[in-house]
C-alpha positions as CSV (number, residue, x, y, z in Angstrom):
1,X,-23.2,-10.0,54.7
2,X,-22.1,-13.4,53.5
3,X,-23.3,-16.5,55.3
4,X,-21.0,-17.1,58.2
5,X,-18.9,-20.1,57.3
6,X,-18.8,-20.0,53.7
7,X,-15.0,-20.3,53.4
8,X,-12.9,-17.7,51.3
9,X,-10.1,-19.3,49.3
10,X,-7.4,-17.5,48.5
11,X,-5.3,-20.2,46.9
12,X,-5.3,-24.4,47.3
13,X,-3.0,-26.4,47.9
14,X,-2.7,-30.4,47.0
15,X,-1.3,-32.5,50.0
16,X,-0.8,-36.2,50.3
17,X,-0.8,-37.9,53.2
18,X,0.5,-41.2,53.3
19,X,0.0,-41.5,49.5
20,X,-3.7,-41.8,50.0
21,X,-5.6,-38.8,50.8
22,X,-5.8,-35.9,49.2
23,X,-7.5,-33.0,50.3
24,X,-7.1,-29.0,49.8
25,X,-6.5,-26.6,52.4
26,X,-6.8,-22.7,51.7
27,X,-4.0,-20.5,52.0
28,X,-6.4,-17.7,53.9
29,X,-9.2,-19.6,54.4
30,X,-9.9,-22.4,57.2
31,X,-7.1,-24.2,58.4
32,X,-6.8,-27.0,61.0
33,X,-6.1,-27.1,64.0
34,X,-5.8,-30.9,65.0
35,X,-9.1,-32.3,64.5
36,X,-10.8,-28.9,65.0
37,X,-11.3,-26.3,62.0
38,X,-11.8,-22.9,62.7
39,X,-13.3,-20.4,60.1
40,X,-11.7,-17.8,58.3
41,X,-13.0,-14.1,59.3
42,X,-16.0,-13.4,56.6
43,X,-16.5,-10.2,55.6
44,X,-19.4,-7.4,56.1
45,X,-20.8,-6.2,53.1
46,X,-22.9,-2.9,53.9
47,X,-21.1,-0.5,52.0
48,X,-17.2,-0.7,53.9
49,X,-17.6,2.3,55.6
50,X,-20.8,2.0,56.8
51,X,-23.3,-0.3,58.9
52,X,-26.7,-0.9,57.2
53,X,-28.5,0.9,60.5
54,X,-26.3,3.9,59.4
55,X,-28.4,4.5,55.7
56,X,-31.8,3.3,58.4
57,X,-30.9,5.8,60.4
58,X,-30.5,8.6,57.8
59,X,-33.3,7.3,55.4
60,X,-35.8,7.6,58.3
61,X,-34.6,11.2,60.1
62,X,-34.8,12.2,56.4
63,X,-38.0,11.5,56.2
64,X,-39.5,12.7,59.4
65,X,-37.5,16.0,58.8
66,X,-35.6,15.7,61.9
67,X,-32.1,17.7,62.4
68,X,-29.4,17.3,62.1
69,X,-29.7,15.1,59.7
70,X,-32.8,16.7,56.9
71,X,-30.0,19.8,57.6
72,X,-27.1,17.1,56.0
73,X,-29.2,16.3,53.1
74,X,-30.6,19.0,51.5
75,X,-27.3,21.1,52.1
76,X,-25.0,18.0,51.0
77,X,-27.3,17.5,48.0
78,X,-26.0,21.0,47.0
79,X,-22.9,20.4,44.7
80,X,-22.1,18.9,41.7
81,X,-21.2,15.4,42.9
82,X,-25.0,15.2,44.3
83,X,-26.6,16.0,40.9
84,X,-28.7,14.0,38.5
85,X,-26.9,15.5,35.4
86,X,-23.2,14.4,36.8
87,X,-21.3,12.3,34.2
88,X,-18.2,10.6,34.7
89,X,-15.2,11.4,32.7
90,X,-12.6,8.0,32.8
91,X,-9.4,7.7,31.2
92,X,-7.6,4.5,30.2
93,X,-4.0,5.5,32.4
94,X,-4.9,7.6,35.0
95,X,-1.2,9.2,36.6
96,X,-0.3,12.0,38.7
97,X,2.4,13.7,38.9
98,X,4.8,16.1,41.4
99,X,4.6,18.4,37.8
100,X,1.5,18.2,37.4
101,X,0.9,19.6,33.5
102,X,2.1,15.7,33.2
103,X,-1.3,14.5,35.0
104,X,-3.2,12.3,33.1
105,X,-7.5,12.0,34.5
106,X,-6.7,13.5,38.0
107,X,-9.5,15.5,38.4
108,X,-11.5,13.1,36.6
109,X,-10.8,10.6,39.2
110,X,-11.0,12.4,42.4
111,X,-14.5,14.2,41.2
112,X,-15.7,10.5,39.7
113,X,-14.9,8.9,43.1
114,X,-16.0,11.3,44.8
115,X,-19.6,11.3,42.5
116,X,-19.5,7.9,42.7
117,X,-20.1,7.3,46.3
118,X,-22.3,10.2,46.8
119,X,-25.1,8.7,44.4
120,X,-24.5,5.3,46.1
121,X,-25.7,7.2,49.4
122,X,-28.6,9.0,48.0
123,X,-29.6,6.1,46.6
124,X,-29.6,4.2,49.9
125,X,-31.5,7.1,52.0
126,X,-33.3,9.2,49.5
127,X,-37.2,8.5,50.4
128,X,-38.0,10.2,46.5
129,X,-38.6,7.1,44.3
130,X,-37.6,8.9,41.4
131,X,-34.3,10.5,42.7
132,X,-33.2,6.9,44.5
133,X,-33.8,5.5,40.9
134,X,-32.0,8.4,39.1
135,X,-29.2,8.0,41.7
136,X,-28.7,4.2,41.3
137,X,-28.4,4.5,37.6
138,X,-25.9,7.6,37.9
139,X,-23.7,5.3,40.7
140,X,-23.9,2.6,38.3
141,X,-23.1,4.3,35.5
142,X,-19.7,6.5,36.9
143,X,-18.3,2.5,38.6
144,X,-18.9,1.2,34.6
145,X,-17.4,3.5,32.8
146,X,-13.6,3.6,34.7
147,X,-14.3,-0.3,35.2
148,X,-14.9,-0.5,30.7
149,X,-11.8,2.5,30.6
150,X,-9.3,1.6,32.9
151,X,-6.5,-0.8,30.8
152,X,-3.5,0.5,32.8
153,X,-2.1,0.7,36.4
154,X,-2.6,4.2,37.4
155,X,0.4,5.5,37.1
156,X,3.0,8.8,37.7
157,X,5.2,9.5,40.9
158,X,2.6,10.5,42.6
159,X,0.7,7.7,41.9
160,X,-0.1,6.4,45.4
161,X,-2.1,9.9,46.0
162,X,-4.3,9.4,42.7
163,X,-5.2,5.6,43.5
164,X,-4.7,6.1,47.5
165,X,-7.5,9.1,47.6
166,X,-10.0,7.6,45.4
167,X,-9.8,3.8,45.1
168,X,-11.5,3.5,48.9
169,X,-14.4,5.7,47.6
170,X,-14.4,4.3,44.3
171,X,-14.8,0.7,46.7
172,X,-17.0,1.7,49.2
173,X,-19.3,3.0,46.2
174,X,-19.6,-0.8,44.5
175,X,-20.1,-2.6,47.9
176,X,-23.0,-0.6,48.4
177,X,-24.3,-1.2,44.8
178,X,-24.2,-4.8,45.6
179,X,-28.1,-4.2,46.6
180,X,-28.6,-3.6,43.1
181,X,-28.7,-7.0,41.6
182,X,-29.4,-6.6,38.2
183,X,-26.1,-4.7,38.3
184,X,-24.4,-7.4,39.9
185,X,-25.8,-10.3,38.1
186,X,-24.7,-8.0,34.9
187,X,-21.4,-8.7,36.1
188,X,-20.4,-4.9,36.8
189,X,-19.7,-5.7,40.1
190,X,-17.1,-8.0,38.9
191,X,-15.8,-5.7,36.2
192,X,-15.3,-3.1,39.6
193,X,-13.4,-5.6,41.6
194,X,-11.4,-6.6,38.6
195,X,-10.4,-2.8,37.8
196,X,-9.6,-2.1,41.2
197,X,-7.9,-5.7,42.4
198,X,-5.6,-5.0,39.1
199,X,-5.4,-1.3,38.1
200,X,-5.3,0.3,41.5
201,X,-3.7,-2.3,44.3
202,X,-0.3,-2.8,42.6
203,X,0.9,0.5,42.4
204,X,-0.5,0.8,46.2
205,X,1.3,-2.3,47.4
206,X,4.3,-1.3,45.4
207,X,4.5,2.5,47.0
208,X,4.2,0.8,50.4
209,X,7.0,-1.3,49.7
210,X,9.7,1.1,48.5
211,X,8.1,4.5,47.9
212,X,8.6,5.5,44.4
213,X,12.6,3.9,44.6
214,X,13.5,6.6,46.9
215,X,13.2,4.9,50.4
216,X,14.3,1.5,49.6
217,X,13.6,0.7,53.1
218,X,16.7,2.4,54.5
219,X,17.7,5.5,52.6
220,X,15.9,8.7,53.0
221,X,13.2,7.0,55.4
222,X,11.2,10.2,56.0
223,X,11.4,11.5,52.7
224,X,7.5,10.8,52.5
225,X,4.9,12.2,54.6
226,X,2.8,9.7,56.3
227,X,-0.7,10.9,54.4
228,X,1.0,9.4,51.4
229,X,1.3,5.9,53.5
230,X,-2.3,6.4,54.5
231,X,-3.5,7.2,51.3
232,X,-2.5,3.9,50.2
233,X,-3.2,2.4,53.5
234,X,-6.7,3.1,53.1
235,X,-7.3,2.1,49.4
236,X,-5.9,-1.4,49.9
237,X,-7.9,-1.9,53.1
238,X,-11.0,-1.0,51.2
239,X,-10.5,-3.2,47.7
240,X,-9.3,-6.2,50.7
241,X,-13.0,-6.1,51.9
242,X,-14.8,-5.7,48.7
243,X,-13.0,-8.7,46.9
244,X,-13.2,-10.8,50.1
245,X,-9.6,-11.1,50.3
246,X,-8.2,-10.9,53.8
247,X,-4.7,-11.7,52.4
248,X,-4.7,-7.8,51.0
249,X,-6.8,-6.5,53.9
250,X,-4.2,-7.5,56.4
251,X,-1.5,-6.0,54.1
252,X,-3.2,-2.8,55.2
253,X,-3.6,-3.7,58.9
254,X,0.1,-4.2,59.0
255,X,0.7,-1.2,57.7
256,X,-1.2,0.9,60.0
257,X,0.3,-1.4,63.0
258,X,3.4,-1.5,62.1
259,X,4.6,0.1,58.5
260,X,8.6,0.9,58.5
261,X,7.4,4.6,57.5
262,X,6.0,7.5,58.7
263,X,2.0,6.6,58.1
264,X,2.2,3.8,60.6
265,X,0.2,5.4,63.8
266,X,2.9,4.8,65.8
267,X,5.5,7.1,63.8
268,X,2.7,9.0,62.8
269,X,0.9,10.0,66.0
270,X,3.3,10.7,69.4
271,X,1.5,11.3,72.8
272,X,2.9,15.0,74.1
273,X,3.4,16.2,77.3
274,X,-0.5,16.4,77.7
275,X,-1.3,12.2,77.4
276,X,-4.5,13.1,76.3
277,X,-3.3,14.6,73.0
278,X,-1.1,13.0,70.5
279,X,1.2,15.2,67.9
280,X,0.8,14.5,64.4
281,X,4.1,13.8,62.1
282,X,2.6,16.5,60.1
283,X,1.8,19.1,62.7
284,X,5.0,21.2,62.1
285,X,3.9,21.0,58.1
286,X,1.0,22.7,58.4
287,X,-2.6,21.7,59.1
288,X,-4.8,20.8,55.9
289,X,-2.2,17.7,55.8
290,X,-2.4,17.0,59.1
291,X,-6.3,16.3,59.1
292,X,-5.3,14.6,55.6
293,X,-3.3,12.0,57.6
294,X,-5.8,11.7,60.9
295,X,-8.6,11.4,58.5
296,X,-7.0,8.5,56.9
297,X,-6.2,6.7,59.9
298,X,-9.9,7.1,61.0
299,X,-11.6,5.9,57.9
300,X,-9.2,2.6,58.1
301,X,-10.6,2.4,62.1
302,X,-13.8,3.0,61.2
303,X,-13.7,0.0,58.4
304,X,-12.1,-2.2,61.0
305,X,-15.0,-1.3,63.4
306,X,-17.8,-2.1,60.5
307,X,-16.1,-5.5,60.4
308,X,-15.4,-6.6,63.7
309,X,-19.6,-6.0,64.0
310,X,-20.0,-8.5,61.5
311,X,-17.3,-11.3,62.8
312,X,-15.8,-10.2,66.3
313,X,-12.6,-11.8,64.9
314,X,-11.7,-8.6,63.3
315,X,-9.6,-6.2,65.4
316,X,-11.3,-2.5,65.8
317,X,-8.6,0.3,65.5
318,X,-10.4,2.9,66.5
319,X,-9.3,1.0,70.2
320,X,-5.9,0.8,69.1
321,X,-2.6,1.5,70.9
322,X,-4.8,3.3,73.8
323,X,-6.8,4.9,71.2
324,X,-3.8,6.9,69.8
325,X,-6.6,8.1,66.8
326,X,-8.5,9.7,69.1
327,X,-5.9,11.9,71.3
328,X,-4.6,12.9,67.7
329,X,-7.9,14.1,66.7
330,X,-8.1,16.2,70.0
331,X,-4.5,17.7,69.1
332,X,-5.5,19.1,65.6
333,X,-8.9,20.0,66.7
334,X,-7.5,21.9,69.8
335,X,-4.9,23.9,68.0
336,X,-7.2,24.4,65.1
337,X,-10.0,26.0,67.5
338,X,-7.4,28.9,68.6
339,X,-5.5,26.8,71.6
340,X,-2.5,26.4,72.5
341,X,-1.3,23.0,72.0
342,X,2.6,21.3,73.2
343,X,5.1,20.7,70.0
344,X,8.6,18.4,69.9
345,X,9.8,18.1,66.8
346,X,9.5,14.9,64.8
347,X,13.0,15.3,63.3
348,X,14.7,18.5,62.5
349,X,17.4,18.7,59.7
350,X,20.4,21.4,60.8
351,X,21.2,21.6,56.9
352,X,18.0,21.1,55.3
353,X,18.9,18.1,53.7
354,X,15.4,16.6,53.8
355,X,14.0,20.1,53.0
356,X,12.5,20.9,55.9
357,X,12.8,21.9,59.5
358,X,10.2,22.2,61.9
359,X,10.8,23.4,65.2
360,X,7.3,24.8,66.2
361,X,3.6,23.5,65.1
362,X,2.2,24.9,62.0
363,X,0.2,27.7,61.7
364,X,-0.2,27.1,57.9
365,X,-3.2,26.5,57.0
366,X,-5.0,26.9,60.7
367,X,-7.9,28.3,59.0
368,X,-8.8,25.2,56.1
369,X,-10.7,22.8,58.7
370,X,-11.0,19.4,56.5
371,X,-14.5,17.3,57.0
372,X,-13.0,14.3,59.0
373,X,-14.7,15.2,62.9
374,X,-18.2,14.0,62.7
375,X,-17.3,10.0,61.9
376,X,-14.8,10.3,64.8
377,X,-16.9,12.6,67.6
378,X,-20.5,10.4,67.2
379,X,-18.0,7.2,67.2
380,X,-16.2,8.1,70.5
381,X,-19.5,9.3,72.1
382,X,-22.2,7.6,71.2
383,X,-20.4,4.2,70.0
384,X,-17.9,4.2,72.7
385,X,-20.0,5.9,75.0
386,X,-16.6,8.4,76.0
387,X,-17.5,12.0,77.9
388,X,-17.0,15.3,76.1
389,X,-18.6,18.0,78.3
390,X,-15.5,19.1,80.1
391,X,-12.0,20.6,78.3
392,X,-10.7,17.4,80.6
393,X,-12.9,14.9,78.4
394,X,-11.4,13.1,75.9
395,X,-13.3,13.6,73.2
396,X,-14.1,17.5,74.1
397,X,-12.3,19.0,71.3
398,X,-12.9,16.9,68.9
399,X,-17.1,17.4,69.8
400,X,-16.0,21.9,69.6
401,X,-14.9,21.3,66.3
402,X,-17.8,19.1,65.1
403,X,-20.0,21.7,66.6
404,X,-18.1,24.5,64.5
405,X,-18.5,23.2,61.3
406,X,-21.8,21.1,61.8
407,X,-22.6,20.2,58.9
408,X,-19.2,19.2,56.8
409,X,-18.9,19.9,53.4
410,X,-17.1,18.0,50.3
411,X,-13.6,17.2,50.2
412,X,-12.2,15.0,47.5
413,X,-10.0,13.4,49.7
414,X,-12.6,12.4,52.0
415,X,-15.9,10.8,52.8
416,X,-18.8,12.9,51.3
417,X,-22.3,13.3,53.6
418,X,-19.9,12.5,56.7
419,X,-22.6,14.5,59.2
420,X,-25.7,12.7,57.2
421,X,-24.2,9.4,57.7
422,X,-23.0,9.3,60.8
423,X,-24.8,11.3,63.0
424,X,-26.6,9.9,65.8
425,X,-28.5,12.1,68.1
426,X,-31.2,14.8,67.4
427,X,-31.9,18.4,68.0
428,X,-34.6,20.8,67.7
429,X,-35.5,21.3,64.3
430,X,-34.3,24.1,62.0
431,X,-32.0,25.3,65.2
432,X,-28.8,25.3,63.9
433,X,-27.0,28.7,63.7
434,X,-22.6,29.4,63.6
435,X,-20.7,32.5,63.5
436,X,-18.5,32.2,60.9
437,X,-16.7,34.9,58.5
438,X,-16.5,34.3,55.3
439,X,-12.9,34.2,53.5
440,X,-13.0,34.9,49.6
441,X,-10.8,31.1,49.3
442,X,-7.4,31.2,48.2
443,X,-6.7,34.8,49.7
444,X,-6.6,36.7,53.2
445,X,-9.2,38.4,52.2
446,X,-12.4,38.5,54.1
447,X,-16.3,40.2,54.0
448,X,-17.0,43.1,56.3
449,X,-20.2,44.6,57.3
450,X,-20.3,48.4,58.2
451,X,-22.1,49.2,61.6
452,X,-24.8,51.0,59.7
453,X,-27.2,49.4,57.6
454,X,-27.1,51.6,54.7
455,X,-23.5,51.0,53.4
456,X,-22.9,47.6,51.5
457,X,-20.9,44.6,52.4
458,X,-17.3,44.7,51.2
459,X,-14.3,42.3,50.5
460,X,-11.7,44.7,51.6
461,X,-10.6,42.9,55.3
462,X,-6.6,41.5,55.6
463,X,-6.8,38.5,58.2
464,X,-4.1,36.9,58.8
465,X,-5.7,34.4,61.0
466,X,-9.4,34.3,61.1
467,X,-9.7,33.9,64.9
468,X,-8.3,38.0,64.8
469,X,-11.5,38.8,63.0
470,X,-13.5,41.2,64.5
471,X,-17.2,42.1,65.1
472,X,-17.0,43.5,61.5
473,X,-16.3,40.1,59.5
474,X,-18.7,37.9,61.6
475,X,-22.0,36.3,60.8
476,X,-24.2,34.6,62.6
477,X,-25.3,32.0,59.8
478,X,-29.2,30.1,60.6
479,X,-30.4,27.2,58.9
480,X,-33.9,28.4,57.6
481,X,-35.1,25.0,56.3
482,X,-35.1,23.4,52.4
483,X,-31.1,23.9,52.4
484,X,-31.3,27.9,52.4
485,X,-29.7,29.9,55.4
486,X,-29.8,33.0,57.0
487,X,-26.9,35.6,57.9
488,X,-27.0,38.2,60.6
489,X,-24.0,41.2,60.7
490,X,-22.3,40.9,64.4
491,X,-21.6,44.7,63.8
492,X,-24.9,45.6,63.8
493,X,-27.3,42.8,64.3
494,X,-29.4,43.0,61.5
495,X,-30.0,40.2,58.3
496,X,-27.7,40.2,55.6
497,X,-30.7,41.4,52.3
498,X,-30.2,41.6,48.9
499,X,-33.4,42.7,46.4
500,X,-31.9,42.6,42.9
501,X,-29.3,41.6,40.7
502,X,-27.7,45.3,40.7
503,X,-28.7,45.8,44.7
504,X,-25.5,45.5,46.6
505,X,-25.6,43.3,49.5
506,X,-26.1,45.2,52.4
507,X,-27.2,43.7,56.4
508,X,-30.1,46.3,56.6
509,X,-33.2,44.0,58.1
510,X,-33.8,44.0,61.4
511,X,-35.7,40.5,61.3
512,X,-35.9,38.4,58.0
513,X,-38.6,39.3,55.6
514,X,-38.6,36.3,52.8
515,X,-36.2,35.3,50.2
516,X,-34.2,38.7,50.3
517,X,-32.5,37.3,53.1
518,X,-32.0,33.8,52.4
519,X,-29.0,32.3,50.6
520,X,-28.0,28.7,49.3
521,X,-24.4,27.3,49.9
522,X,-23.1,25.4,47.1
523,X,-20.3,23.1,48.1
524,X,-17.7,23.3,45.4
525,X,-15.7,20.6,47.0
526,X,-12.4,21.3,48.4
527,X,-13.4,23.9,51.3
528,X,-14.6,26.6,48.7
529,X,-18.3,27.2,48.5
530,X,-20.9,29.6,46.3
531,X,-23.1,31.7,47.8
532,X,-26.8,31.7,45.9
533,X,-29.0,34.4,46.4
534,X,-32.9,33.0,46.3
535,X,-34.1,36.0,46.2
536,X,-32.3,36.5,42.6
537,X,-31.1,33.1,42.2
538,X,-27.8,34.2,41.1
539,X,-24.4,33.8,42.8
540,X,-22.8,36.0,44.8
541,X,-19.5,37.6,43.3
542,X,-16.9,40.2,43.8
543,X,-16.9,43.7,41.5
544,X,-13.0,44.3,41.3
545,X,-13.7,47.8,40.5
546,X,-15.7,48.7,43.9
547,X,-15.3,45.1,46.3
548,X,-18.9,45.1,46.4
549,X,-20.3,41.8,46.8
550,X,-23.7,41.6,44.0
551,X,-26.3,38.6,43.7
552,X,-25.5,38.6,39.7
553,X,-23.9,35.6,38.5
554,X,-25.3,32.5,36.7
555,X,-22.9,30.0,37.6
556,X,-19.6,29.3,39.2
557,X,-16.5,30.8,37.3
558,X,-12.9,29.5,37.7
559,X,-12.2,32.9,38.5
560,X,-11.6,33.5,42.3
561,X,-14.4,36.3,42.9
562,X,-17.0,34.0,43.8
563,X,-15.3,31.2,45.9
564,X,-15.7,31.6,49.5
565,X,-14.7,29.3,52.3
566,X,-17.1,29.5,55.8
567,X,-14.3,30.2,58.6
568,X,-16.4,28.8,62.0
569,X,-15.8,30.7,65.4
């Protein structure tokens, strides 16, 4: 943190008074108030999104082994973002666009973000001298290389997605590498700032001001989706508190207060008939965006709140407007868990004209559950101290779907090791178990166990939402320790067993012998995951020719045979 009363100047300005005295007086800085001066907020500097007891907390559960959080690690240390041999791929003009063959380094950015902060964290919590070393250099090294690329404002019409979804990672990443002071005394820090203060907040700033030319403040004024508000929203927020500038963090603040478009939570979020949950602008678009937009809003609160620890003279948003963030989070999570939730439409076009009409709340999408409910349960409970035991709690459905999908995987939109960083109580160790059925991703297709044990697994089930599943396509799915898990057929109760590379999988163990029954999840990012045998340390894939499911494969394809997405009961 910097020391309380060092004064941030944003600008000065040369007055005279009576001819005789000079003296400056900062823009954003202290100003007086007759003979009294009061000081300018300061900022927190523990990584933006988190406090420093946050990476204690984790560093020390990690080492005692205690769950949930040794369950975070070694399963969030299993995807590409996490590994030693990651290496960053920057382009000079980064730009997205709505046709995206015209994209320009957007994968590149969203992965390198994404990478980015993920090393930062290991680096903070790892207890492994050699992997905190090897994950300091690799943070260090993905910030340098788009801070010695980037020469352009990141650019395209969809530009406020490709700076808005990773500038706040790409931020929160540097703050925490503040710790490492032959980096900063390098002047990398610097070069970070720079990049982002130049490259990344214009277009931002610009997108909230007229969206892309096709808003200008009157015309069309829900032609964007509030996500794409937030998405800047968030970024701005985050390069306002690592450059110290509280001119550009307010900008931000405003926004979320009181934005003229749909991402300010007030057009974004509207209490229903039920005051305890709050409609989303995007409910009636489907669900993924949504989350996308609640997620958003709650990284911004959950900045504020990092702040207003440090200097009380920030406002916390998770408090705001009654807490609107919250009763939003318990309206997606309730409808996404199978309930029945109350809908009025936003706005409904009679011809179309704004291409879409939404008379009824989305079922698209119900089954892609996005990683934003950990941050948001533990801060409502265990920060805020709010009950969550009874469907009449406010926090109850949110604390259902963190249970659900305990722990969250990688999405490049959001935060990675969410349950890692910001879980706060324990449980018994290696206890964790979820019935789930597994969807091959991108398809309504789903695994099936036959009642016997003798028959193999097959990809041949039609859901057209996973809550229909039956006995048949559930799993119970156990944590067994060092990141590997378990998975036990609800059809007939026994462990899910493979023996060889050309052994079908097949649930055929009545209790689990050894490696035959134990399986990694590899996060892939982006809801889709790989399923590693250890027993033949292969990934699982579809055979198109049978639908069997074989233990065979060295590596992840691009092919959509051996991407599955866990669908929690």
């Amino acid at each position: 943190m910097m020391k309380r009363g060092k004064k941030i100047w944003a600008r000065t300005r040369l007055l005279v008074l009576a001819g005789l005295v000079a003296f400056t007086v900062p823009a954003t800085g202290p100003w007086m108030a007759g003979n009294k001066a009061e000081a300018a907020p300061v900022f927190t500097h523990s990584g933006i999104l988190y406090e420093q007891s946050d990476f204690d907390r984790a560093k020390t559960n990690i080492a005692s082994g205690t769950s949930p959080w040794i369950e975070a690690w070694e399963t969030g240390k299993q995807n590409k973002y996490a590994s030693s041999t990651y290496n960053p791929s920057p382009v000079a003009a980064p730009a997205r666009y709505g046709d995206s063959s015209k994209n320009v380094g957007n994968q590149q950015l969203f992965d390198d973000a994404t990478a980015a902060l993920t090393q930062a964290i290991i680096w903070k919590v790892s207890n492994n001298a050699t992997e905190a070393a090897a994950a300091k250099a690799k943070a260090d090294q993905i910030l340098d290389a788009w801070s010695e690329t980037v020469n352009k404002a990141v650019g395209g019409d969809e530009n406020q997605l490709l700076a808005g979804l990773t500038a706040y990672k790409l931020a929160a990443a540097a703050d925490i590498m503040r710790a490492d002071s032959a980096w900063v005394n390098s002047g990398k820090l610097t070069a970070a700032k720079n990049m982002l203060r130049n490259y990344f907040y214009p277009p931002l700033k610009t997108f909230l001001a007229n969206h892309q030319g096709k808003n200008n403040g009157t015309a069309y004024p829900y032609y964007y989706r509030g996500n794409q508000d937030q998405a800047a929203m968030v970024s701005i927020m985050a390069i306002g508190i690592l450059c110290d500038d509280i001119a550009i963090y307010n900008e931000a603040v405003s926004a979320f207060k009181s934005g003229k478009f749909n991402g300010n939570i007030n057009n974004y979020l509207k209490v229903s008939s039920d005051a305890m949950l709050a409609q989303s602008e995007e409910s009636g678009r489907d669900q993924p965006h949504s989350q996308l937009g609640l997620g958003l809003l709650a990284t911004m609160a959950q900045m504020s709140y990092v702040q207003k620890k440090g200097d009380a003279s920030f406002e916390d948003l998770y408090e705001y407007s009654n807490r609107l963030i919250l009763k939003g989070f318990e309206y997606t999570a309730k409808y996404n868990l199978g309930q029945s939730v109350p809908f009025a439409p936003v706005y409904t076009s009679t011809n179309n004209s704004w291409g879409r009409v939404e008379s009824a709340v989305s079922t698209s999408g119900r089954s892609q559950i996005r990683p934003v409910y950990s941050m948001v349960w533990n801060h409502y409970k265990y920060v805020k101290g709010l009950a969550d035991s009874a469907a009449t709690d406010p926090v109850y459905y949110t604390r259902s779907m963190n249970a659900a999908i305990w722990p969250e995987s990688v999405h490049t939109d959001h935060q990675p090791f969410s349950s890692l960083m910001y879980s706060r109580i324990s449980r018994p160790a290696n206890s964790l178990s979820h019935t789930v059925s597994f969807n091959v991703k991108e398809t309504t297709s789903y695994i099936t166990a036959p009642s016997g044990g003798t028959s193999p697994l097959l990809a041949n089930a039609t859901l057209s939402y996973f809550k229909s599943a039956s006995n048949a396509e559930k799993f119970l799915v156990t944590y067994a320790g060092s990141g590997m898990w378990t998975l036990k057929s609800l059809a007939n109760n026994l462990y899910v067993s493979v023996s060889s590379t050309t052994d079908p999988l097949k649930a055929k163990d009545a209790s689990v012998i050894g490696n035959q029954n134990k399986f990694i999840f590899v996060d892939q990012g982006n809801g889709g995951i790989g399923i590693k045998s250890v027993q033949t340390g292969k990934f699982v894939q579809i055979k198109a020719s049978t639908g069997q499911l074989l233990a065979d494969e060295s590596s992840i394809t691009s092919s959509a045979n051996d991407k599955f997405r866990l669908m929690y009961h």
